[in-house]
C-alpha positions as CSV (number, residue, x, y, z in Angstrom):
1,X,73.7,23.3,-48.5
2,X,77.2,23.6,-47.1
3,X,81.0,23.8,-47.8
4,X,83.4,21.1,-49.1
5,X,87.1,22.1,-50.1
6,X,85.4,26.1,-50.9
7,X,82.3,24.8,-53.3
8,X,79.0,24.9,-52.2
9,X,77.7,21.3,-52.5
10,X,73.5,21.4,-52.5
11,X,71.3,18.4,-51.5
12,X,67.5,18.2,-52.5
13,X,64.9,17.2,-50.5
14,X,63.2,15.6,-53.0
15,X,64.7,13.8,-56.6
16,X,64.8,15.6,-59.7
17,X,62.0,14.8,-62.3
18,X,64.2,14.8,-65.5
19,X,67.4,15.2,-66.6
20,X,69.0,18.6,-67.5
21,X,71.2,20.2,-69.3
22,X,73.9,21.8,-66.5
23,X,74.6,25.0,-68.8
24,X,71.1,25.8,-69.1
25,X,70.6,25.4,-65.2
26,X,70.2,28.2,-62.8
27,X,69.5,28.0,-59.2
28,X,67.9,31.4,-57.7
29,X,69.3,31.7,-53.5
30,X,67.7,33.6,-51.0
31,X,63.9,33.5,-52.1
32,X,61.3,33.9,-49.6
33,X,57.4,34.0,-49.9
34,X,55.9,37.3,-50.5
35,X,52.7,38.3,-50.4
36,X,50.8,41.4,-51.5
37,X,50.3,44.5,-49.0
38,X,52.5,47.5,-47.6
39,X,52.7,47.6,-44.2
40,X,51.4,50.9,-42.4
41,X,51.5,52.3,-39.3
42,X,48.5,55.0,-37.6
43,X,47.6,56.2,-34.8
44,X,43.8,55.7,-34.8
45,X,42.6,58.1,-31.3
46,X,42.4,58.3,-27.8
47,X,40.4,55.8,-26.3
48,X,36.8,57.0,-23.9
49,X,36.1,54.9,-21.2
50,X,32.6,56.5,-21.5
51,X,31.8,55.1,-25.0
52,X,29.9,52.7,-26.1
53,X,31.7,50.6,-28.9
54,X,33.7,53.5,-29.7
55,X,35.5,53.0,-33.2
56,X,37.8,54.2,-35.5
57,X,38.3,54.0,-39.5
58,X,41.7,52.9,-40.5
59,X,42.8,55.9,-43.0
60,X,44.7,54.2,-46.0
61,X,42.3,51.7,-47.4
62,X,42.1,49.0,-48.4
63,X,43.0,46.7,-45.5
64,X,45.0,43.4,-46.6
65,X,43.7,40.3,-46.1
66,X,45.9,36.7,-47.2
67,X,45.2,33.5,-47.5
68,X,44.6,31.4,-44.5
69,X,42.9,28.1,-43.5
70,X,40.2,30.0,-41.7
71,X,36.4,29.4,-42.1
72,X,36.4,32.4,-44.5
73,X,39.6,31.2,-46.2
74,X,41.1,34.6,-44.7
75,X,43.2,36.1,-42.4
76,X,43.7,40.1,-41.6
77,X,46.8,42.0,-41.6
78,X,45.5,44.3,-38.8
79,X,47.0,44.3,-35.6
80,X,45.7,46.9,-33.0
81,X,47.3,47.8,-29.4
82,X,46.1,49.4,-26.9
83,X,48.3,51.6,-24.5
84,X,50.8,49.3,-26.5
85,X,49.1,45.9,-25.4
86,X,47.5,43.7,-28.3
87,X,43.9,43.4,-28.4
88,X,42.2,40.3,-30.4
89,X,39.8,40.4,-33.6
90,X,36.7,38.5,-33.1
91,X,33.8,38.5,-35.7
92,X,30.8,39.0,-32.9
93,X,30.5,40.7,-29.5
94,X,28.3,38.0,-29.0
95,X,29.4,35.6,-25.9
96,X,32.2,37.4,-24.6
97,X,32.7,38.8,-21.5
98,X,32.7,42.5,-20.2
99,X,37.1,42.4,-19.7
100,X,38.1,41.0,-22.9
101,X,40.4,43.0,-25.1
102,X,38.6,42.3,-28.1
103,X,37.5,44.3,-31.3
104,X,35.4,43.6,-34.8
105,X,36.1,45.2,-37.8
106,X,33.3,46.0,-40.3
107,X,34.0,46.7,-44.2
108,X,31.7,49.1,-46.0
109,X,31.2,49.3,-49.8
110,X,33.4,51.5,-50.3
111,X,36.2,49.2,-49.1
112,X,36.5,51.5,-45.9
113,X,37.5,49.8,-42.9
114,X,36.5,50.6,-39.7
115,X,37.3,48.9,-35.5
116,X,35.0,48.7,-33.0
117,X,35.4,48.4,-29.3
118,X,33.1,46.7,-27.0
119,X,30.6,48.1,-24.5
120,X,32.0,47.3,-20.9
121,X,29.1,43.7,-21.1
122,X,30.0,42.2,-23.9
123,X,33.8,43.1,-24.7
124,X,35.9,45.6,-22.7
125,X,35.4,49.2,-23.4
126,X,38.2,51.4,-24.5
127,X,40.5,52.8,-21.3
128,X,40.8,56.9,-21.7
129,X,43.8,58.0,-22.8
130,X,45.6,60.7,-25.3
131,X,46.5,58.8,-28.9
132,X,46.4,55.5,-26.9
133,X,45.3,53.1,-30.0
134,X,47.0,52.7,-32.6
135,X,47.1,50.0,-35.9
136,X,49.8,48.8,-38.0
137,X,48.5,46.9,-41.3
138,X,48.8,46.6,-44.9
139,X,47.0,48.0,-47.4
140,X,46.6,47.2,-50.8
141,X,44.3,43.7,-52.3
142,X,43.7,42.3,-55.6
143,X,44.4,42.0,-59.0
144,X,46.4,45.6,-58.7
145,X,49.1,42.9,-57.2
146,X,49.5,40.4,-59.9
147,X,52.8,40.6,-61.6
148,X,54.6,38.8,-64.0
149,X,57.8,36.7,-63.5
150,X,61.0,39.2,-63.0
151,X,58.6,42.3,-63.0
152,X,59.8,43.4,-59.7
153,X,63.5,45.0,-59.8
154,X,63.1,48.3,-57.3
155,X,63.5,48.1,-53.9
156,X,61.9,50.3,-50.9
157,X,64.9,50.2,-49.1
158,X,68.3,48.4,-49.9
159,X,70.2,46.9,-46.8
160,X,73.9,47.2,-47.0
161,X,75.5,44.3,-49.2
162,X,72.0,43.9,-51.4
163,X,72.6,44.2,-55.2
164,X,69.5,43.8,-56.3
165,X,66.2,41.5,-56.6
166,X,63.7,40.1,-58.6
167,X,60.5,37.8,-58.5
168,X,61.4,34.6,-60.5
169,X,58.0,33.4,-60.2
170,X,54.6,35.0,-61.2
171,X,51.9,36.0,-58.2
172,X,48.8,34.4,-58.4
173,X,45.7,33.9,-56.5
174,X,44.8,37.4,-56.1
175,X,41.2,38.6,-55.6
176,X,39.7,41.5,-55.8
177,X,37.2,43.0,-52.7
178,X,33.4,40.9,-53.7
179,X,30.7,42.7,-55.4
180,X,27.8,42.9,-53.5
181,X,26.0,40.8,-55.3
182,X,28.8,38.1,-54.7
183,X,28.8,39.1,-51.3
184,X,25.2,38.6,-50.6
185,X,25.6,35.3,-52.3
186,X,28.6,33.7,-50.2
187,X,27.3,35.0,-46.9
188,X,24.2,33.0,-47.6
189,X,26.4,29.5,-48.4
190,X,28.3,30.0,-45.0
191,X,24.6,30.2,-43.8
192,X,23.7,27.0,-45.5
193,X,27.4,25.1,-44.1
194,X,27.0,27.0,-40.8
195,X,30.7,26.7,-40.4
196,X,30.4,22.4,-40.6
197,X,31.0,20.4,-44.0
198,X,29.0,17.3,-44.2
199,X,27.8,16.7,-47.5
200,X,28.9,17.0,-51.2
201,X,26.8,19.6,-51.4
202,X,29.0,21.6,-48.1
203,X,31.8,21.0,-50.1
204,X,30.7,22.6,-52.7
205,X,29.1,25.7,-51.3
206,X,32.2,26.2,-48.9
207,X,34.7,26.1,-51.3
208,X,33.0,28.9,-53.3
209,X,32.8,30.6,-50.8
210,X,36.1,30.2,-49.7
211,X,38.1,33.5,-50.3
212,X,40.4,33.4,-54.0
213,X,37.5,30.7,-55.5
214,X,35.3,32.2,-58.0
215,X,33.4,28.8,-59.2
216,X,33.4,25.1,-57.5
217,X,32.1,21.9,-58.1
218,X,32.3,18.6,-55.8
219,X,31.7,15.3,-56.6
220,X,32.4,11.4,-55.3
221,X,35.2,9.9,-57.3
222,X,36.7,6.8,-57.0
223,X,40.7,5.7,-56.3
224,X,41.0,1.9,-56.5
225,X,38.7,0.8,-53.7
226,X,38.4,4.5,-51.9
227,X,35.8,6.7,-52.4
228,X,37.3,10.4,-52.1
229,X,35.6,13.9,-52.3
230,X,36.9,15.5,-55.8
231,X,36.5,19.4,-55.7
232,X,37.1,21.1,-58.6
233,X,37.5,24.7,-58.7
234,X,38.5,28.1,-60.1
235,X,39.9,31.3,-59.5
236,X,38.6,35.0,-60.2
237,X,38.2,35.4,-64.3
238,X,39.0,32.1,-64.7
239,X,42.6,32.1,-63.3
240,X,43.8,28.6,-62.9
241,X,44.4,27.9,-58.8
242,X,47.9,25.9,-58.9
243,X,48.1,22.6,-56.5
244,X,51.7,24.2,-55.3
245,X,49.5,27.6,-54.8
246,X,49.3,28.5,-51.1
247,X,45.3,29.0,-51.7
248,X,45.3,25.4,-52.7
249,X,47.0,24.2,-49.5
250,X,44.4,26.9,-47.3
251,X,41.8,25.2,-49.0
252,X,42.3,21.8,-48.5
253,X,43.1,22.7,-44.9
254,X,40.0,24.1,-44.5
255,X,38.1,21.8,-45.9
256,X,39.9,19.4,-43.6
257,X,39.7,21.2,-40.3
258,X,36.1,21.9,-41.3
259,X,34.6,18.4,-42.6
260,X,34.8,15.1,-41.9
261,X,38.0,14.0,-41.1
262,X,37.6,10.2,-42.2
263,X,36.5,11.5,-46.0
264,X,39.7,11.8,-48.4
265,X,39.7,15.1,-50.4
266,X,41.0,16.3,-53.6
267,X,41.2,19.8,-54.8
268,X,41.8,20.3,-58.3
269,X,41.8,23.3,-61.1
270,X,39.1,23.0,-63.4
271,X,39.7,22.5,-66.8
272,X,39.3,25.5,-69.6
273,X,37.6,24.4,-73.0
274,X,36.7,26.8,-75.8
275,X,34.5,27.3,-79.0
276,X,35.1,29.3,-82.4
277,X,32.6,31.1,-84.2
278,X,32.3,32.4,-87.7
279,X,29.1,33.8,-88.9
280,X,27.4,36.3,-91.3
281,X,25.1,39.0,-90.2
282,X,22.0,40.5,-91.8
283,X,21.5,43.8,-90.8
284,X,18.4,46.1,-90.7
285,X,18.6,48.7,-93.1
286,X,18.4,51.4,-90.4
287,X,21.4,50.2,-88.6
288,X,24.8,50.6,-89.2
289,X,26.4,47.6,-89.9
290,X,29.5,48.2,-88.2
291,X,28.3,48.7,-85.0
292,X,25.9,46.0,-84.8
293,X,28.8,43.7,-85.7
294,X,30.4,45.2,-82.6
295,X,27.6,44.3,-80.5
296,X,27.0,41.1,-81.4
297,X,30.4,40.1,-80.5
298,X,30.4,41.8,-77.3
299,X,26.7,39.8,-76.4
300,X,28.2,37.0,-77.5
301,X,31.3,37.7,-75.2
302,X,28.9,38.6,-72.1
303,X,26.4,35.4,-72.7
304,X,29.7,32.9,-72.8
305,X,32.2,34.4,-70.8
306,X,33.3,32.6,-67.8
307,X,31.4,34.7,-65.4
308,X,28.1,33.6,-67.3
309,X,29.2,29.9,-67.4
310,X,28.8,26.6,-65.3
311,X,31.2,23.8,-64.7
312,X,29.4,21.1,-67.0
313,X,27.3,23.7,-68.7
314,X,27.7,22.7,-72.7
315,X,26.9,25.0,-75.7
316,X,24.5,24.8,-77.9
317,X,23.9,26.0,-81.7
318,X,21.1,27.1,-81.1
319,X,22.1,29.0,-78.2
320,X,24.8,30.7,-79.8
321,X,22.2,31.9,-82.5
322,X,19.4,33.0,-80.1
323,X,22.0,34.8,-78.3
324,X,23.1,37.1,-81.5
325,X,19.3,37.4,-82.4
326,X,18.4,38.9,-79.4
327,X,20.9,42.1,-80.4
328,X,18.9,45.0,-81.8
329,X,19.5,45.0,-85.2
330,X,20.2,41.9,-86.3
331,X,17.8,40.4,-89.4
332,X,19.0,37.2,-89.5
333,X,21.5,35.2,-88.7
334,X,23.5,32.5,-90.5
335,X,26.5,30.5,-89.0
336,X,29.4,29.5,-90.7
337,X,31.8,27.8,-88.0
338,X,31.0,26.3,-85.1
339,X,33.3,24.2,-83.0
340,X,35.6,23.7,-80.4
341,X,39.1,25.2,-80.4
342,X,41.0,22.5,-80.5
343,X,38.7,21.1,-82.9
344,X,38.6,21.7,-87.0
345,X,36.2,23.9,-88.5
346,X,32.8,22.9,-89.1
347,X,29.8,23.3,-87.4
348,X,28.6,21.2,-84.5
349,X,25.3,20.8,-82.9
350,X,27.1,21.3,-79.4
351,X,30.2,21.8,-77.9
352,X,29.9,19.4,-74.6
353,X,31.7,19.7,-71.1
354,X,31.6,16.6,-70.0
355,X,34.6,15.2,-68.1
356,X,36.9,12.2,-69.8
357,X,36.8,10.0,-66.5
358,X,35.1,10.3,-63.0
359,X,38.6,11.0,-61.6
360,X,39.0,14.2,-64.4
361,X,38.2,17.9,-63.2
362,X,35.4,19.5,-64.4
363,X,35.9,21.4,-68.0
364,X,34.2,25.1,-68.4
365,X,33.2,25.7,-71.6
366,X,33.5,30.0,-72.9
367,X,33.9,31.5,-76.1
368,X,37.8,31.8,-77.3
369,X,39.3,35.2,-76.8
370,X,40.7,35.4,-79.7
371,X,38.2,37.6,-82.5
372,X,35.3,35.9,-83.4
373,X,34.6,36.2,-87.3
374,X,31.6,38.0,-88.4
375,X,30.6,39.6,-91.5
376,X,27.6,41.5,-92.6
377,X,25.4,39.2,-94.9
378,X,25.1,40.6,-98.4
């Protein structure tokens, strides 16, 4: 922008899409990118040249990580000095020497995070001092962080000449610390790419691994003549992930510095179908009816939620009944409705997710949140 005759003229980089109304028009000045995390200062000990790896737990849990283009799809908010000099994070003693100022962290499963110093062989060992290492981070990760557009309106602090501010957008792309199940799972896939993407099945694997991507799929697509990599993927409970999303650009960075640079690569969100369901119940006489209802909504939930699902993974009738058959209680079974959302009533003998086009994303089919319709069979 600048000044002509006391108005400010704007120029943008890039053309408008449509055209707009100018009363309806607002332009929002001074926004910068924020990501989750307040920052925290500690002094962690005094170091003990006569340690082995001697470490320290960082006291205000849990440790921010943010999206990077990193192998893990990562990168740690921690930055720890030593007698006011910066040491580096590595993720192995293993093949460093005895002088390097280096450190690994380890997370437990109770989201506790904790430093370790080398031995004096393979990373240096701590120098002796009194409160000589210290850490400034941020803590704080996940969904706790997700806000909705203009949510935000109190400041920390409020320099001199600050009215007030807001977040005109909505966060997205937070993730909360992995189960250990999920945990177990991904380290295995790094295993399997060994930090190299090759095939369609590396591409696959590595982006679900890749930190903020709950489900992926990769396939060979064609554009015109070219032959591209099309990765579809998803975010934790089935949050969309945004191709202006800064986890979409880590990604495809990753996947980039990691894999074959000669192979074109397109990351796209997956696309959400669902199915409605109306049905009559018969109950067993020595069950209340009410709350077997309840539970067959909640299996139902459970067996066709998006956790449960596959990309390409279609529905089936009889599915859906074997499903509420197998709550205790349930007699028999008869179904009403059976069909996609977007579809009319009736009752179909599947509800398929198979893309339009080779060039579509992948659709994930799950049961529509709103209630599902059941009624005890008289």
């Amino acid at each position: 922008s600048n000044i002509d005759r006391g108005r400010s003229v704007l120029k943008f980089k890039t053309a408008l899409t449509a055209p707009y109304v100018r009363k309806t028009v607002t332009i929002n000045a001074n926004v910068a990118s924020a990501t989750h995390g307040e920052t925290v200062t500690e002094i962690l000990g005094a170091g003990d040249a006569t340690q082995l790896f001697q470490s320290f737990k960082l006291r205000q849990p849990p440790l921010t990580h943010v999206s990077a283009d990193t192998d893990t799809g990562t990168a740690s908010t921690l930055e720890v000095r030593v007698n006011d000099l910066l040491w580096t994070e590595v993720t192995s003693f293993y093949g460093h020497g005895p002088n390097e100022r280096i450190y690994i962290t380890r997370l437990d499963d109770d989201g506790d995070t904790t430093v370790i110093f080398g031995d004096g062989r393979t990373g240096a060992r701590l120098p002796t001092g009194e409160n000589n290492v210290t850490a400034e981070y941020r803590r704080g990760i996940g969904s706790d962080g997700l806000v909705k557009a203009n949510q935000i309106s109190q400041l920390m602090s409020r320099p001199l000449g600050l009215k007030g501010a807001t977040n005109p957008t909505a966060s997205q792309n937070a993730g909360d610390r992995e189960p250990l199940s999920e945990a177990r799972n991904n380290a295995s896939l790094t295993a399997l790419t060994l930090g190299r993407v090759v095939s369609l099945r590396d591409y696959e694997d590595y982006a679900r691994a890749f930190a903020g991507i709950a489900k992926a799929d990769a396939t060979w697509a064609w554009s015109g003549e070219q032959r591209h990599v099309l990765v579809t993927v998803a975010g934790p409970k089935g949050t969309a992930v945004q191709a202006d999303s800064k986890l979409h650009k880590n990604l495809i960075g990753a996947l980039r510095k990691f894999g074959d640079p000669h192979t074109p690569i397109q990351v796209v969100s997956f696309v959400p179908r669902w199915f409605r369901l109306q049905a009559k119940i018969k109950v067993s006489e020595e069950y209340l009816a009410e709350k077997v209802l309840a539970a067959v909504e909640e299996k139902l939930r459970e067996e066709f939620s998006f956790d449960a699902r596959s990309f390409g993974q279609a529905v089936g009738f009889s599915e859906v009944v074997a499903v509420m058959h197998r709550v205790d209680g349930v007699f028999a079974v008869d179904v009403d409705q059976f069909y996609p959302s977007e579809g009319s009533p009736d009752v179909k003998p599947r509800i398929g997710a198979i893309r339009p086009s080779a060039m579509a994303a992948a659709r994930l089919v799950t049961l529509d949140p709103r209630p599902v319709k059941l009624e005890e069979m008289t």
